[in-house]
C-alpha positions as a LaTeX table, in Angstrom:
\begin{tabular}{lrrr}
\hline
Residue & $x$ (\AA) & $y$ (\AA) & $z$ (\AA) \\
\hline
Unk1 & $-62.95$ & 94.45 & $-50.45$ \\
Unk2 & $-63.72$ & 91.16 & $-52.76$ \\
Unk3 & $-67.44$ & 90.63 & $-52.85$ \\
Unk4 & $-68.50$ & 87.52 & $-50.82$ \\
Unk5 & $-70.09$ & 84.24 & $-52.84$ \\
Unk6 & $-71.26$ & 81.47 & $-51.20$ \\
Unk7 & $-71.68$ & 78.17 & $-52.49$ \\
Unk8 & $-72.84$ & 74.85 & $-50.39$ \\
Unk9 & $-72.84$ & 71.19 & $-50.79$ \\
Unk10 & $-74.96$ & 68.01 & $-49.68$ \\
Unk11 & $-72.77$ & 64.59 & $-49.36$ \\
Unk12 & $-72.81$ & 61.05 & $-47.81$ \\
Unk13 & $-75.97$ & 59.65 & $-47.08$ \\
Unk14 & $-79.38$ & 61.27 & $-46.99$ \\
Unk15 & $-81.01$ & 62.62 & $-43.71$ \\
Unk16 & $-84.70$ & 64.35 & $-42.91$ \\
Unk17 & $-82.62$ & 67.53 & $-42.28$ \\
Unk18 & $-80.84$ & 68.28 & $-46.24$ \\
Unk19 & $-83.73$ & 70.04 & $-47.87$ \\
Unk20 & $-84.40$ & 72.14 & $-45.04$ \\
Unk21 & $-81.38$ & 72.96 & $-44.27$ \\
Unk22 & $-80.24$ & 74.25 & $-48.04$ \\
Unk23 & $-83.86$ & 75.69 & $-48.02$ \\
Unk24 & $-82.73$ & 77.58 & $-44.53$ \\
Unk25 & $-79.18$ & 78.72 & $-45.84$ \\
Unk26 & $-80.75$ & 80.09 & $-48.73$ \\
Unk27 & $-83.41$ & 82.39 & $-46.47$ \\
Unk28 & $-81.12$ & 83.02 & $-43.77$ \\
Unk29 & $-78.73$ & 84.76 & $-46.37$ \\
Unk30 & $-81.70$ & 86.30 & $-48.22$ \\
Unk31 & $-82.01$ & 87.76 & $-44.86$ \\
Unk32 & $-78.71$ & 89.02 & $-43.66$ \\
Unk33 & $-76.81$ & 89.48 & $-46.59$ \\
Unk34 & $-79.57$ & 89.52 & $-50.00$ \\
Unk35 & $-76.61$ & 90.88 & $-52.19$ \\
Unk36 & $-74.85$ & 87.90 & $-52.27$ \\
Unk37 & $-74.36$ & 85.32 & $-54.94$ \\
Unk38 & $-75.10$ & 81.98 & $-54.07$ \\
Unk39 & $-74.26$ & 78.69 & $-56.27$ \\
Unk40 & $-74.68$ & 74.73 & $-55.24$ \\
Unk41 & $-72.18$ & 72.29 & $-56.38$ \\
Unk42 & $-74.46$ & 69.13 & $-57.89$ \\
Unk43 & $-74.32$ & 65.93 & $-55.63$ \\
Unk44 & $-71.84$ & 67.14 & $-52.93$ \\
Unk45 & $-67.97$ & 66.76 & $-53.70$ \\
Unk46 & $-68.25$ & 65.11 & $-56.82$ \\
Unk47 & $-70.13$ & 68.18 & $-58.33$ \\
Unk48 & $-67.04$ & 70.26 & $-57.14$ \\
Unk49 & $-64.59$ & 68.15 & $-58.39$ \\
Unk50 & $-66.35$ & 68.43 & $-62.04$ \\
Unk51 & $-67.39$ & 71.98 & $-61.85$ \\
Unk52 & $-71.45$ & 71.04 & $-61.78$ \\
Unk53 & $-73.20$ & 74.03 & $-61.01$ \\
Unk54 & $-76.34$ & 74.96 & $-59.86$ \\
Unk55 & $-77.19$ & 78.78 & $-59.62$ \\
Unk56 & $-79.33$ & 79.81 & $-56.60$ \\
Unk57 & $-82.02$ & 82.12 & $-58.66$ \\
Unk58 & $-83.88$ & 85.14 & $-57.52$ \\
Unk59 & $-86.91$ & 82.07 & $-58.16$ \\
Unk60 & $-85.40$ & 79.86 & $-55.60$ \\
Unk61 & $-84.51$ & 82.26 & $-53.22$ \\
Unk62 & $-88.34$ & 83.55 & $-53.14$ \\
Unk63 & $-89.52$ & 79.50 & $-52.62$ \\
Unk64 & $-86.94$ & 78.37 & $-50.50$ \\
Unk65 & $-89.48$ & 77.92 & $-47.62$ \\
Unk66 & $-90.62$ & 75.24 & $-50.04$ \\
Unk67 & $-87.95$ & 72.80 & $-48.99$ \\
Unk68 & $-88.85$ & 72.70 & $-45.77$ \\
Unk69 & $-91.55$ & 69.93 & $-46.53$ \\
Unk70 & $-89.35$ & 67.63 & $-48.86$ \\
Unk71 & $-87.00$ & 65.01 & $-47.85$ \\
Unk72 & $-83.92$ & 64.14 & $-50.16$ \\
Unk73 & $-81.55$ & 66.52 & $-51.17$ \\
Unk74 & $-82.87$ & 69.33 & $-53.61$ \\
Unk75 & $-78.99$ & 69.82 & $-54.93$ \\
Unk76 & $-77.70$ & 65.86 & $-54.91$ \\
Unk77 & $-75.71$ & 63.93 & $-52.71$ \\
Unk78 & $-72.50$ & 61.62 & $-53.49$ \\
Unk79 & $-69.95$ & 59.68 & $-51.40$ \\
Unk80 & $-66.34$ & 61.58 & $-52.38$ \\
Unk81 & $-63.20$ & 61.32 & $-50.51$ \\
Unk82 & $-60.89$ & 64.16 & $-51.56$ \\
Unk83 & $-57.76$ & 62.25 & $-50.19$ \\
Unk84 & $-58.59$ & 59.03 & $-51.70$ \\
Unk85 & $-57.00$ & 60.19 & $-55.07$ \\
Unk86 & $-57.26$ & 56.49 & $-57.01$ \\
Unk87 & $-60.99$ & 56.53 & $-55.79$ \\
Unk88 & $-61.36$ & 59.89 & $-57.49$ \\
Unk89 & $-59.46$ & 58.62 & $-60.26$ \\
Unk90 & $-61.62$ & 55.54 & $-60.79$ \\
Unk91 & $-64.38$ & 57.39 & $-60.97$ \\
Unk92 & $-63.24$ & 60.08 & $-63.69$ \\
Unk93 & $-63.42$ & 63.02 & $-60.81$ \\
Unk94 & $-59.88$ & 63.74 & $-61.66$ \\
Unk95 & $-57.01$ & 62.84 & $-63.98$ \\
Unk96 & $-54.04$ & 60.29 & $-62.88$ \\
Unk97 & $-51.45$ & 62.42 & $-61.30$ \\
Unk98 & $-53.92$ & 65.15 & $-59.83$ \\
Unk99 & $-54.11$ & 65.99 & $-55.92$ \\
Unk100 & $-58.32$ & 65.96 & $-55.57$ \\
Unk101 & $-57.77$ & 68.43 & $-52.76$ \\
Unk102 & $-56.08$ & 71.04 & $-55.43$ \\
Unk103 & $-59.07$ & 70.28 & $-58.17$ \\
Unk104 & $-61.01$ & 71.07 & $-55.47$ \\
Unk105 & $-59.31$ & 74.27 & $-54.22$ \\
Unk106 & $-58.48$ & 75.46 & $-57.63$ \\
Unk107 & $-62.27$ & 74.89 & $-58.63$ \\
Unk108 & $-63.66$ & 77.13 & $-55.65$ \\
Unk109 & $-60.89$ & 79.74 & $-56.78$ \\
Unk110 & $-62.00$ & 79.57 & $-59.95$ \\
Unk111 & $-65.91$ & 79.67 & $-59.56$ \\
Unk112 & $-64.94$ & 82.97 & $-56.93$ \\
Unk113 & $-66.50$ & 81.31 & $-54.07$ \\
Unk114 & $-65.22$ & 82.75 & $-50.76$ \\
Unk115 & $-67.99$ & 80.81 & $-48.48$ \\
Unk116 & $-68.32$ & 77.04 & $-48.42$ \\
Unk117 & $-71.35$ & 75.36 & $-46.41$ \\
Unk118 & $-71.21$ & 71.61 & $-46.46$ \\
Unk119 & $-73.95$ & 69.67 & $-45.37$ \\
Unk120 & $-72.64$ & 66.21 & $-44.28$ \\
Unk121 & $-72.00$ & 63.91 & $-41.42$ \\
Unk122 & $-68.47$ & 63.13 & $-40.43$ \\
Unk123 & $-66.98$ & 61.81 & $-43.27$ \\
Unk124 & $-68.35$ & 65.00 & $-45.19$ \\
Unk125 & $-67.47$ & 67.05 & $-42.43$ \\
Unk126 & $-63.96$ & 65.52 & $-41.72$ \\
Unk127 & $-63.52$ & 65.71 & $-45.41$ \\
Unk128 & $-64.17$ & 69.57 & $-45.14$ \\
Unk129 & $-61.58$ & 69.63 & $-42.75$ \\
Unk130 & $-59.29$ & 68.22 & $-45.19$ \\
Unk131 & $-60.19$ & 71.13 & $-47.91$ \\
Unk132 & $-60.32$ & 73.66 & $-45.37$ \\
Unk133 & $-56.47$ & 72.73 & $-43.88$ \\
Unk134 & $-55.45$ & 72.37 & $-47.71$ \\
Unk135 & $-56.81$ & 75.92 & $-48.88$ \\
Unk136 & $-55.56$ & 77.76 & $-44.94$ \\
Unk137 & $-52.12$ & 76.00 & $-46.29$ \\
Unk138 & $-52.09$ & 77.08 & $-49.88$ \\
Unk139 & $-53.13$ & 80.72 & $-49.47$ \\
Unk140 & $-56.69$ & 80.44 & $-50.60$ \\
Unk141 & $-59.10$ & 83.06 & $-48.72$ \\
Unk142 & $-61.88$ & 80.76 & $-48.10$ \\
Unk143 & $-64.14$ & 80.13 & $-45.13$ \\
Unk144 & $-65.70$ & 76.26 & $-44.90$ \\
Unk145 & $-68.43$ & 75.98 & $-42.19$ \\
Unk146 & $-70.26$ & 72.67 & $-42.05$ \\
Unk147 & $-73.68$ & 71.36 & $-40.30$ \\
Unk148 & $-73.90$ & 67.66 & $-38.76$ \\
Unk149 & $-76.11$ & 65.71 & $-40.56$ \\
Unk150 & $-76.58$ & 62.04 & $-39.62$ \\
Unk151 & $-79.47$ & 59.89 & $-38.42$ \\
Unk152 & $-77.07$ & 57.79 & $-36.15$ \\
Unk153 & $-76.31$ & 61.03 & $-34.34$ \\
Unk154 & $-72.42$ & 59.61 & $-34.00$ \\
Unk155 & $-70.89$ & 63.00 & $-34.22$ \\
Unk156 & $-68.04$ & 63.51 & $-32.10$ \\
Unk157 & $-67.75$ & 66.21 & $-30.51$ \\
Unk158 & $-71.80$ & 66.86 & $-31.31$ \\
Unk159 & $-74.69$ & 66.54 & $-28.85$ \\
Unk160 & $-77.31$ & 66.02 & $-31.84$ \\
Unk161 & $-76.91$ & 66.10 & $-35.45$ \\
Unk162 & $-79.86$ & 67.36 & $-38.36$ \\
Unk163 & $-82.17$ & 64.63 & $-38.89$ \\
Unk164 & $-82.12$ & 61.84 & $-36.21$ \\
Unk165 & $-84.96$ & 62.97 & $-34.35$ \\
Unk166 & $-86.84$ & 62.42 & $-37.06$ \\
Unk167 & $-85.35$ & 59.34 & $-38.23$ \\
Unk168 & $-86.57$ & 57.38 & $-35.52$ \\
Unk169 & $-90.19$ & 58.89 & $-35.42$ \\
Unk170 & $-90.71$ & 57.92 & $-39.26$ \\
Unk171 & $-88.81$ & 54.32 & $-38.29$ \\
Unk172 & $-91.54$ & 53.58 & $-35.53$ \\
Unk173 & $-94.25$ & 55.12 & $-37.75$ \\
Unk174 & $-92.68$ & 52.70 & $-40.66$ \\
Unk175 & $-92.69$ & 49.94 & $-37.63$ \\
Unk176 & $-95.91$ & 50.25 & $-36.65$ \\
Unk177 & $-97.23$ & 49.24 & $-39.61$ \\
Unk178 & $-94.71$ & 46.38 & $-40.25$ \\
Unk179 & $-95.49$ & 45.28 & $-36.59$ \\
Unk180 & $-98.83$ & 43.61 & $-37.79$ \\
Unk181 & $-97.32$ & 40.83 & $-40.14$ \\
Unk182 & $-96.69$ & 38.95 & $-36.93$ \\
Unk183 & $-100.96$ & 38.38 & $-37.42$ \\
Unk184 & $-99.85$ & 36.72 & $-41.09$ \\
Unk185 & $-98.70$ & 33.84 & $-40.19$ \\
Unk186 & $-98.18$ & 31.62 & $-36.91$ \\
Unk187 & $-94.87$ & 31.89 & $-35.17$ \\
Unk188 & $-93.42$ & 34.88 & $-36.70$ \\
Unk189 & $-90.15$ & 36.40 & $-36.16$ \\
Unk190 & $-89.96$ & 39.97 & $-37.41$ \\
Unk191 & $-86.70$ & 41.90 & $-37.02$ \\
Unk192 & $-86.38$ & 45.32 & $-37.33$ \\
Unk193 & $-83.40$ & 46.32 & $-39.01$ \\
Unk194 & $-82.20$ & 50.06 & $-38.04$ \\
Unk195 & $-79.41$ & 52.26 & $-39.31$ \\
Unk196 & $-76.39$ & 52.74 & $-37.43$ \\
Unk197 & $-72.59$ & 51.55 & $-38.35$ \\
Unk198 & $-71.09$ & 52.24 & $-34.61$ \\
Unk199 & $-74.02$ & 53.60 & $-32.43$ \\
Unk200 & $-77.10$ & 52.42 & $-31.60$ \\
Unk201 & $-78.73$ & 55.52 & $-30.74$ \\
Unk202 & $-81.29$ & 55.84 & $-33.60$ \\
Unk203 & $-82.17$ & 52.18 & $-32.63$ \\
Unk204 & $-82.70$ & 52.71 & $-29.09$ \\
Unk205 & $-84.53$ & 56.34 & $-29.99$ \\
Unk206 & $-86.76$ & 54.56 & $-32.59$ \\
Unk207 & $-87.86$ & 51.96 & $-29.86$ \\
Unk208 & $-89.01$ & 54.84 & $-27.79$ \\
Unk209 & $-90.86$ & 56.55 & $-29.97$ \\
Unk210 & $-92.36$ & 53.13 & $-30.86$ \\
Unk211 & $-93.49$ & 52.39 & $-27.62$ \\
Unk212 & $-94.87$ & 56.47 & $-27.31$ \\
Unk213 & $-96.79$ & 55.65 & $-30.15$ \\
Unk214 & $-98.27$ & 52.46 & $-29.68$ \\
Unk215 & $-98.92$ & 52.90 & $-26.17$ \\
Unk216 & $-101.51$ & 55.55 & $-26.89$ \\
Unk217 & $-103.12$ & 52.82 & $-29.23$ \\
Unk218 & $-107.01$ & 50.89 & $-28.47$ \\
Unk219 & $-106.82$ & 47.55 & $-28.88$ \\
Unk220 & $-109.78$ & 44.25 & $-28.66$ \\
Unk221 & $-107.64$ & 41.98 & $-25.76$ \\
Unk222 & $-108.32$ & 38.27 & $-26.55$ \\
Unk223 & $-107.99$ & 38.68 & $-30.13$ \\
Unk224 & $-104.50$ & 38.68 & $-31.55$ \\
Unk225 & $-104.60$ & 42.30 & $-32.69$ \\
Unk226 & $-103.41$ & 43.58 & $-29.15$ \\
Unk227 & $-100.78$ & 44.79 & $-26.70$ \\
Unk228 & $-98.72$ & 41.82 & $-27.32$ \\
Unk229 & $-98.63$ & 42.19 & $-31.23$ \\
Unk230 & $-96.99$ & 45.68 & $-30.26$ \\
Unk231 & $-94.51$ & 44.45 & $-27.93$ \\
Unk232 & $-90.88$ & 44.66 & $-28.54$ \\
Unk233 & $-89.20$ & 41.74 & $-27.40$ \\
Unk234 & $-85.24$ & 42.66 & $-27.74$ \\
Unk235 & $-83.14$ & 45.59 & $-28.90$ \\
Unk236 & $-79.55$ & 45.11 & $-29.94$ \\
Unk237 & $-77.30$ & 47.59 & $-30.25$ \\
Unk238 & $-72.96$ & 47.70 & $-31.59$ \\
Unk239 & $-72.62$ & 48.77 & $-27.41$ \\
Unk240 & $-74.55$ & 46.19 & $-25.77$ \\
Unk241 & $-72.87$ & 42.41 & $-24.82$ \\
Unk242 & $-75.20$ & 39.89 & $-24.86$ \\
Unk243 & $-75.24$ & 35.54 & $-24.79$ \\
Unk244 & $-76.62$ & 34.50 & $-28.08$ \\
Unk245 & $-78.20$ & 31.13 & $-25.77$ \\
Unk246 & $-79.53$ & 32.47 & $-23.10$ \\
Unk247 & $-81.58$ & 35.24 & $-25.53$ \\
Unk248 & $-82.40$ & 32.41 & $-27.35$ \\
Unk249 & $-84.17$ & 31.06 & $-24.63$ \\
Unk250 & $-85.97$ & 33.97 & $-23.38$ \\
Unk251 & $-87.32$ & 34.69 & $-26.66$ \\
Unk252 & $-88.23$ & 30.84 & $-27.28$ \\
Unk253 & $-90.23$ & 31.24 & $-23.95$ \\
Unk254 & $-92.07$ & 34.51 & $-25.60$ \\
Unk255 & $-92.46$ & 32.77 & $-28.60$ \\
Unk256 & $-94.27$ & 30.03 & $-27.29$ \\
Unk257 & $-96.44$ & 31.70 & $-24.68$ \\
Unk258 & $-97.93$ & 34.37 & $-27.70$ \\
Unk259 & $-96.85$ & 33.09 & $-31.13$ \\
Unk260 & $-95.10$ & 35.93 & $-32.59$ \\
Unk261 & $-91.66$ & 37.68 & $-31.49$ \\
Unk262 & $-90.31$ & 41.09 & $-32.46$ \\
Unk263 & $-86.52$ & 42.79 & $-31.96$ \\
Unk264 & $-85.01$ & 46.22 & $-33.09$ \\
Unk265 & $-81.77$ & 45.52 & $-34.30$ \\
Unk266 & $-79.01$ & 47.94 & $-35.26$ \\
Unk267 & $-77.24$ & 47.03 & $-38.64$ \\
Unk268 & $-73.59$ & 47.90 & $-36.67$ \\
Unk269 & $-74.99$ & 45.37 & $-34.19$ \\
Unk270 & $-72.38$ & 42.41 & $-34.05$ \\
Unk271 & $-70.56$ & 43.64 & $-37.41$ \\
Unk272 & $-67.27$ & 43.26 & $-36.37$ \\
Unk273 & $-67.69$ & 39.34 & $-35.29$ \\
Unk274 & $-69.74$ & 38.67 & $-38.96$ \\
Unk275 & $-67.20$ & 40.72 & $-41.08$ \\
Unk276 & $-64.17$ & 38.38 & $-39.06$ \\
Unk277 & $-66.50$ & 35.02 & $-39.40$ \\
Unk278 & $-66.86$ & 35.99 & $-43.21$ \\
Unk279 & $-63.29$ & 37.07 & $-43.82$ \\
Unk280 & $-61.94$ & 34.00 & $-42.24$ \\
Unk281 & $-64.31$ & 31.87 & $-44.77$ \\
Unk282 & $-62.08$ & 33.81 & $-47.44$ \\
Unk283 & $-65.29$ & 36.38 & $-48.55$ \\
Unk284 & $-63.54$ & 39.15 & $-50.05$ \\
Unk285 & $-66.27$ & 41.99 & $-47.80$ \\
Unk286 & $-66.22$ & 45.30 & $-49.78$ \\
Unk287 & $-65.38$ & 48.41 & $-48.73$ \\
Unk288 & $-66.55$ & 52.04 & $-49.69$ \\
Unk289 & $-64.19$ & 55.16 & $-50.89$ \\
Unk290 & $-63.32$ & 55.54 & $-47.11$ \\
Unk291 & $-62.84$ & 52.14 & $-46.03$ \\
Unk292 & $-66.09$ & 51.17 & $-44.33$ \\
Unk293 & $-67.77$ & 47.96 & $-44.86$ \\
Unk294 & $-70.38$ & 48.47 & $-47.41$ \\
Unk295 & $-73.08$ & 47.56 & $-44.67$ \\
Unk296 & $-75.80$ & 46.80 & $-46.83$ \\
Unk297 & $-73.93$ & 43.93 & $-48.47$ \\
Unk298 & $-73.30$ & 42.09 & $-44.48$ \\
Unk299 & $-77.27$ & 42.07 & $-43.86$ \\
Unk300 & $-76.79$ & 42.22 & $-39.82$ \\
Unk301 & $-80.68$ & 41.49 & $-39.90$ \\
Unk302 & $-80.92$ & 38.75 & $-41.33$ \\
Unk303 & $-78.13$ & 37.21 & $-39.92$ \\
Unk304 & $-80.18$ & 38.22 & $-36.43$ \\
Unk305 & $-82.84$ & 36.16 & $-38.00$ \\
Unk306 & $-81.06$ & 32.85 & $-39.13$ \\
Unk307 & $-79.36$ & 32.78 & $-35.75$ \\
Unk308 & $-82.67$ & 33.31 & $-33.35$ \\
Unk309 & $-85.08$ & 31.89 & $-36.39$ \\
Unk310 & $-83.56$ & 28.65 & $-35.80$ \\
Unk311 & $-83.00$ & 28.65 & $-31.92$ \\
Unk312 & $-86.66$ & 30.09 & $-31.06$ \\
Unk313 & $-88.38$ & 27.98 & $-33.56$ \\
Unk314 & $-89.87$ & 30.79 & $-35.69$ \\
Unk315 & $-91.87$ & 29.15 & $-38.81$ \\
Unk316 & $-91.46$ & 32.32 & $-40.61$ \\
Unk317 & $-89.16$ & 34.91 & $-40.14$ \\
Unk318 & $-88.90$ & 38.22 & $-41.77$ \\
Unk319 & $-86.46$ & 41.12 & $-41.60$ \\
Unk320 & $-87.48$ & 44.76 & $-42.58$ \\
Unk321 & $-85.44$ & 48.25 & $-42.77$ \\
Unk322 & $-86.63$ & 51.43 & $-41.96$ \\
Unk323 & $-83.43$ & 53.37 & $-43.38$ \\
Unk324 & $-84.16$ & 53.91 & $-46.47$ \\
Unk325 & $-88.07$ & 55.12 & $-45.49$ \\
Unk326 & $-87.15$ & 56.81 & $-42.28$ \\
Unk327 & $-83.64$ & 58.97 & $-43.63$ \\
Unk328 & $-85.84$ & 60.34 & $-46.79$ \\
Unk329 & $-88.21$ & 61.60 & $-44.90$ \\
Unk330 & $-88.72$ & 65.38 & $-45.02$ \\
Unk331 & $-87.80$ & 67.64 & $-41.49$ \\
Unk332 & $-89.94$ & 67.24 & $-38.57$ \\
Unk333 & $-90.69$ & 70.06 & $-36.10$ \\
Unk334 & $-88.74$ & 69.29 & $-33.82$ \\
Unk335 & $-85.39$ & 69.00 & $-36.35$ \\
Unk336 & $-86.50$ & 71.96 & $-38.34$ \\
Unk337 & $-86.30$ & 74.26 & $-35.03$ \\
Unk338 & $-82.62$ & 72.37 & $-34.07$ \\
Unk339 & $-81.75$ & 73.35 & $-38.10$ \\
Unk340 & $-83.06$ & 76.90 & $-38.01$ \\
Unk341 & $-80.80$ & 77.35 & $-34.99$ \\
Unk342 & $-77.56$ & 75.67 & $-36.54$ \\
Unk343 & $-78.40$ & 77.84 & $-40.31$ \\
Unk344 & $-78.44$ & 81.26 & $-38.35$ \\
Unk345 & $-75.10$ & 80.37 & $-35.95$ \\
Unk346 & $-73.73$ & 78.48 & $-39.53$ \\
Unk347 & $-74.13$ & 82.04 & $-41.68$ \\
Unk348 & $-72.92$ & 84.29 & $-39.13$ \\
Unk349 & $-69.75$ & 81.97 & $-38.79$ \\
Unk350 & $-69.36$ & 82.29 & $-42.08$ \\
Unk351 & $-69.61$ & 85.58 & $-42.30$ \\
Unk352 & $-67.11$ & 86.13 & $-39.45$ \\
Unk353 & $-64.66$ & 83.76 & $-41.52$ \\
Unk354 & $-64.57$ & 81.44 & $-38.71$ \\
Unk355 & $-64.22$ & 78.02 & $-39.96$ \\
Unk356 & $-65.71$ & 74.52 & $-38.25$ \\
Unk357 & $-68.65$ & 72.52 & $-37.88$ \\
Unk358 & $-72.00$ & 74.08 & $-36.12$ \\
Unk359 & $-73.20$ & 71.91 & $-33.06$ \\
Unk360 & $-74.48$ & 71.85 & $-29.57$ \\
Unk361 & $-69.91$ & 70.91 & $-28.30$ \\
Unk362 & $-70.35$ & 68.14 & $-25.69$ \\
Unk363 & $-67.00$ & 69.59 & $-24.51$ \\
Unk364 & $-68.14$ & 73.09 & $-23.38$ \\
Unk365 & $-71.12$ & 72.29 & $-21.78$ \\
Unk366 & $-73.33$ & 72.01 & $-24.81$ \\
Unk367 & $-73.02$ & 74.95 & $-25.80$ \\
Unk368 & $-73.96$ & 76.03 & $-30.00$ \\
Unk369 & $-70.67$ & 77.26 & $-31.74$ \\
Unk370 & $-68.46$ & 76.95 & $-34.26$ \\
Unk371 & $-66.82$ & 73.61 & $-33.62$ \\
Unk372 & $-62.69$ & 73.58 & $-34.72$ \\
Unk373 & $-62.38$ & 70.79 & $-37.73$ \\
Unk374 & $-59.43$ & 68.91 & $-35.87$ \\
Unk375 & $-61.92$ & 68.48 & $-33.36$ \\
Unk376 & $-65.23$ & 66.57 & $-35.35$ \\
Unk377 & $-64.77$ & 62.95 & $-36.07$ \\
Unk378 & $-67.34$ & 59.48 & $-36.06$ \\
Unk379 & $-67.95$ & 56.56 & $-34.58$ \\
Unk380 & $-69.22$ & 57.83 & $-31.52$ \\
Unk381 & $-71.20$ & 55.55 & $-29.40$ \\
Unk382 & $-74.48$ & 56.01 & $-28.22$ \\
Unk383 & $-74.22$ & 56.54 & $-23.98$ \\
Unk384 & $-76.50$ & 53.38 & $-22.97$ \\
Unk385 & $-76.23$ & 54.90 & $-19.15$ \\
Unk386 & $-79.36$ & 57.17 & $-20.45$ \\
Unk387 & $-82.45$ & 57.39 & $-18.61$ \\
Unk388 & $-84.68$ & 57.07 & $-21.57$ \\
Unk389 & $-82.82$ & 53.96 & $-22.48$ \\
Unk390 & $-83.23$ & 52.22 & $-19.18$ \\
Unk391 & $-87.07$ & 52.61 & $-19.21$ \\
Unk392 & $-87.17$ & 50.87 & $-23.04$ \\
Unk393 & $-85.34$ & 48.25 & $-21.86$ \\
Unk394 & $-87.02$ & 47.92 & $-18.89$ \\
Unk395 & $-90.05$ & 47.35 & $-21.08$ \\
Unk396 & $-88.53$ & 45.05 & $-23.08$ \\
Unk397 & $-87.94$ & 43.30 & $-20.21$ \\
Unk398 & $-84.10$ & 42.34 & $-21.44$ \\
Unk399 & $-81.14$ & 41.99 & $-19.09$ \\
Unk400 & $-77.68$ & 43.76 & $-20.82$ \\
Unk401 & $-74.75$ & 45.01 & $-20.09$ \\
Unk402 & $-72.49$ & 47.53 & $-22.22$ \\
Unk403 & $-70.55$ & 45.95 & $-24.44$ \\
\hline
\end{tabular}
């Protein structure tokens, strides 16, 4: 029998949940099956492509629990597409002519790995798929078992990806702070721009762990350091309608009664309609290697904060982001106990040579398994019919509808 190696990879964008999870992988084999060899490929697909190696030393397997309190990725991230050949090409991963998915393949073949963990969110994921159809059809013995990491938590077929939960506490604790700017100036607008393309669940979730935190806060009333200042006054979200106008209006009224006005905004929020009003103006928008708007060049928030700035009669008006603060953030408890679970059910998969993606399957129940490739895609939208979400908005105090 052909002695097992396992190598793993890190791609797309960062989440709390990388570190810990490599860190878990690493322990969780050290566990189960020490006698193993284990390798990372350097920043996710594109270290694979070029044969960048990182060995997993006796040293790293005895601090491993170390990673557990960093954020980041301790082996490197990298946005690859291993069907977007002229992408690849571009970017001297391959040569002209060369199928990525065979340098790939041919790569793993070489380097004797016979266990691939990839640590992504769908596009890494659904690019595993890709790699793991390619080697089942091209006679390569390989097993590829991924784990969901993305702080939108748009995983389809996936109840809760690695790292959300602790996205939005580190957003409200970033918020929190930000919140008090409104006292720098008289009628402030301050919009809080949140991650998420297509869902609006890591808004919504950092608005409730906003108001959890504030809530529990002592405050002088009278002065302007008070319950007010730590009001939310509007959340939008990519799956909630709304009339430009008639927000207008209720936040003009807010404005004018306290001084200062505050909204969560998700950066998917209204994207499609500023893209369309931008492409129609002839702005070439740009693109990443697998077609999505490259979101940070669109600035949702501050087109939030032209449009109400204006309407509401804000004298200043600032937008600030929480992604890049909340999604480097190391593991929380509560993510590190979800990624424990996910390593253990990811290495025995593995070890079974049952490919997929690990995840709580919305399908069957919610129940943690081995979710089939075909099955894991984005893009899916945050259920506003939640409990939870009713009660923020109710103390917002907005009227919506779903989109």
């Amino acid at each position: 029998m052909a002695k097992q190696k396992v190598a793993m990879l890190t791609a797309g964008g960062l989440a709390p949940c990388l570190s810990s999870s490599v860190g878990g992988l690493i322990e969780r084999y050290n566990d189960v099956a020490p006698d193993l060899e284990m390798i990372a490929y350097r920043s996710g697909y594109h270290g694979l492509l070029l044969g960048d190696i990182i060995p997993i030393t006796q040293d790293m397997r005895e601090k491993a629990y170390i990673l557990h309190h960093h954020g980041g990725s301790p082996i490197g991230n990298s946005r690859v597409k291993l069907t977007n050949a002229a992408d690849c090409v571009k970017r001297g991963l391959v040569k002209e002519g060369q199928n990525p998915l065979a340098v790939a393949a041919d790569r793993l073949a070489k380097d004797g790995v016979t266990i691939l963990h990839t640590i992504g969110g769908d596009d890494t994921n659904t690019t595993a798929a890709d790699l793991a159809a390619y080697l089942g059809a091209n006679g390569y013995n390989l097993t590829v078992v991924g784990l969901p990491k993305t702080v939108d938590n748009d995983v389809v077929p996936i109840r809760q990806s690695l790292g959300a939960w602790t996205a939005a506490e580190v957003g409200a604790h970033f918020f929190d702070h930000v919140s008090n700017e409104q006292s720098a100036a008289p009628r402030t607008l301050v919009v809080h721009e949140v991650m998420g393309r297509h869902c609006g669940w890591l808004t919504a979730a950092t608005a409730l762990a906003y108001i959890d935190r504030t809530k529990g806060h002592e405050y002088i009333e009278g002065l302007m350091m008070n319950t007010e200042l730590k009001n939310i006054d509007g959340v939008y979200l990519p799956e909630i309608a709304f009339d430009l106008d008639k927000e207008a209006a209720r936040l003009k009224a807010i404005m004018d009664k306290t001084g200062f006005v505050t909204i969560f905004v998700s950066e998917g929020a209204c994207l499609d309609a500023i893209v369309a009003e931008r492409e129609a103006a002839g702005e070439s928008v740009k693109r990443d290697a697998f077609g999505h708007v490259k979101i940070d060049t669109i600035n949702v928030g501050n087109w939030f904060s032209k449009q109400f700035g204006a309407l509401i009669g804000a004298e200043r008006a600032m937008v600030q982001k929480s992604g890049y603060y909340a999604r480097s953030a190391p593991a929380n408890a509560r993510d590190r106990h979800l990624i424990h679970s996910m390593v253990d059910s990811a290495v025995e998969s593995a070890l079974n040579k049952v490919s997929g993606v690990i995840g709580h399957d919305e399908d069957q129940g919610g129940r943690l398994r081995t979710i089939e490739f075909p099955r894991i895609k984005g893009g899916k939208h945050f259920d506003t019919s939640a409990k939870w979400f009713s009660d923020v908005m109710d103390f917002v105090g907005q009227s919506w509808k779903p989109a």
